[in-house]
N, C-alpha and C positions, 0 to 999 in steps of 0.2 A: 504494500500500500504506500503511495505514495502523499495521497491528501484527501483525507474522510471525504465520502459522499454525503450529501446534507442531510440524510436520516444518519447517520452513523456519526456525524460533526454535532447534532442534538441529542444525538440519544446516548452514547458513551460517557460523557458527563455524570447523566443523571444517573444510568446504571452504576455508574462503581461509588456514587454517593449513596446507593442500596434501595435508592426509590423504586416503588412502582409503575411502569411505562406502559401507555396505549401509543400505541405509533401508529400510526397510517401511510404508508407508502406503497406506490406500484413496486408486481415483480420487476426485481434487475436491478433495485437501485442501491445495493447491497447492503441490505436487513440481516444477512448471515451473520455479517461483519458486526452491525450494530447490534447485536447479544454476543453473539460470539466472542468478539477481543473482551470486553470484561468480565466474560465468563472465566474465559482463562487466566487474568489477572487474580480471582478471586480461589479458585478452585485446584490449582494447581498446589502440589506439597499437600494437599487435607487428606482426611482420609474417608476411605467407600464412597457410594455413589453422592455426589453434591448437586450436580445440576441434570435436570431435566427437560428435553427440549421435545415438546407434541409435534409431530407435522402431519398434513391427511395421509399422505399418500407416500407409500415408501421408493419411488422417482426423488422425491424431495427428502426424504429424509436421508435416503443415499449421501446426495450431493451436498444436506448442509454437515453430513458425516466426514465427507471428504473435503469440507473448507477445512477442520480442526486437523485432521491425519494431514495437512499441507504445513499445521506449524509445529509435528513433531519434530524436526530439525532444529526447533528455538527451541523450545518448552518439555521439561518432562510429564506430557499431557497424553492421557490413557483414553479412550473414547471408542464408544463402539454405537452401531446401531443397529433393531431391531427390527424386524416388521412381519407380516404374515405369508404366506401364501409358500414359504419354503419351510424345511426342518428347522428346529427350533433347538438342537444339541450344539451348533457350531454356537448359537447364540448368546445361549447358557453358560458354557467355555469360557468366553470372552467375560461375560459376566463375573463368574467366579475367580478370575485371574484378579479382577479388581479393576476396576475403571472408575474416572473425572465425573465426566461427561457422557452420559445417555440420549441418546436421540432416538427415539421412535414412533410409531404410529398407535393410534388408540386401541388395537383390537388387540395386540399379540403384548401391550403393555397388560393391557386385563390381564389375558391368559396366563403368563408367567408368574403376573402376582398371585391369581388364584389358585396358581398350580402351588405356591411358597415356593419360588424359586427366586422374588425379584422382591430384594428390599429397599421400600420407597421411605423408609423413617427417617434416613438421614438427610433427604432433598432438603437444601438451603435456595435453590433458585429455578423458577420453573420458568418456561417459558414457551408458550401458544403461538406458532407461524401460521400464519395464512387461513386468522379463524376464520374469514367465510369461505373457506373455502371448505372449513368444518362444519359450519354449516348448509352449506349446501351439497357436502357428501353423507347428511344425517348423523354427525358427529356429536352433536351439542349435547347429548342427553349421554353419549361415552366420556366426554371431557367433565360434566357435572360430578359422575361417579371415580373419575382419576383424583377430580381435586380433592375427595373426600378420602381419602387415600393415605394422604401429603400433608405433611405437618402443617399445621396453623402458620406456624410462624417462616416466613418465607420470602423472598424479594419473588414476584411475577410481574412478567414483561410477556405484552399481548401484539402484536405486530397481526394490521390486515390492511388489505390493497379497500376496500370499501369497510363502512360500518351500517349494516340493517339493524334494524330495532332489537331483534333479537340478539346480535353480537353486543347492542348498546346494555340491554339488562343483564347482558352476562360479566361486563368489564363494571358493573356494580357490584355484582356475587363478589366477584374473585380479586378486582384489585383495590388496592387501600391509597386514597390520595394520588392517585398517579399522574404521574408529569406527563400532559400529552404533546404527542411530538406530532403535526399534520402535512406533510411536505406533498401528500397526493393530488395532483391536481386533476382527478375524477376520472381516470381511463384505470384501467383494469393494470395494461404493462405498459410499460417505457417507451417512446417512439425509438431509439434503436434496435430492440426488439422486433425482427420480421417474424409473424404469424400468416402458415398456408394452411389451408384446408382443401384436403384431397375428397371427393364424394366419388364411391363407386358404386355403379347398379348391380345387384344380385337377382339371375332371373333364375327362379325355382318350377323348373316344369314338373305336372303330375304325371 
């Protein structure tokens, strides 16, 4: 990095003074970053799992998996992440070796806990990517029953590209005083961002 983007130039501030953040900014404008870097100021050297980071879709949680495995070269920083639709032994592994930083998606976060394989008592920092995006993949009622989970006492940081009424009464539930940070100027992603959509016909003879 060479000079914070404007979400990550207001919101790093506030996060490593421990507040609670609503951010709003499109994809791209690098939100990774802005949890990210004070994540790892805060969490590195502690011990067991400290921070945990929601994202819907495991596309995304991959990737913001692989911003943190980019500053193991700086940091002695442990991080793994989670999601469903594959075996869950490689994932456990990683787990029990001991890891920072968590990252996964709501469903296979359930499962592990419910299995008692995934201890969430020591979370000091939680943080929510792209809740509507949680909400419009039917997440909101998964992310209610995580936060109930997670210690009371905690820094959360909520980052979404829009806010509907429902994401607005959920950043009442779950954040305390939060510093909001709004740098979106109402499109979904970034105008350097190109988005195609390919449509193909299926014709199904009887």
């Amino acid at each position: 990095f060479k000079e914070p983007t404007p979400i990550q130039k207001d919101s790093i501030p506030y996060a490593l003074e421990g507040d609670d953040i609503l951010g709003q900014a499109q994809t791209g404008t690098g939100k990774t970053g802005a949890f990210g870097i004070p994540l790892i100021e805060k969490v590195v050297g502690q011990q067991g799992v400290q921070s945990l980071i929601l994202a819907p879709t495991r596309e995304l949680a991959i990737q913001i998996d692989e911003t943190f495995q980019a500053f193991r070269s700086f940091v002695n920083l442990k991080s793994t992440v989670i999601f469903g639709g594959v075996g869950q032994s490689q994932q456990v592994t990683k787990i029990n070796r001991g890891i920072d930083i968590l990252v996964a998606t709501p469903g296979r976060l359930k499962d592990l806990h419910k299995q008692g394989l995934l201890d969430l008592s020591h979370i000091e920092y939680f943080v929510l990517d792209e809740a509507d995006r949680m909400l419009d993949m039917g997440f909101i009622r998964d992310i209610r029953q995580i936060i109930k989970l997670l210690p009371r006492q905690k820094q959360t940081m909520m980052f979404s590209a829009t806010l509907p009424n429902e994401i607005k009464h959920l950043v009442d539930e779950i954040l305390v005083n939060p510093k909001k940070v709004m740098v979106s100027s109402g499109n979904v992603t970034v105008e350097k961002i190109n988005q195609s959509l390919y449509l193909s016909l299926i014709h199904i003879s009887e």
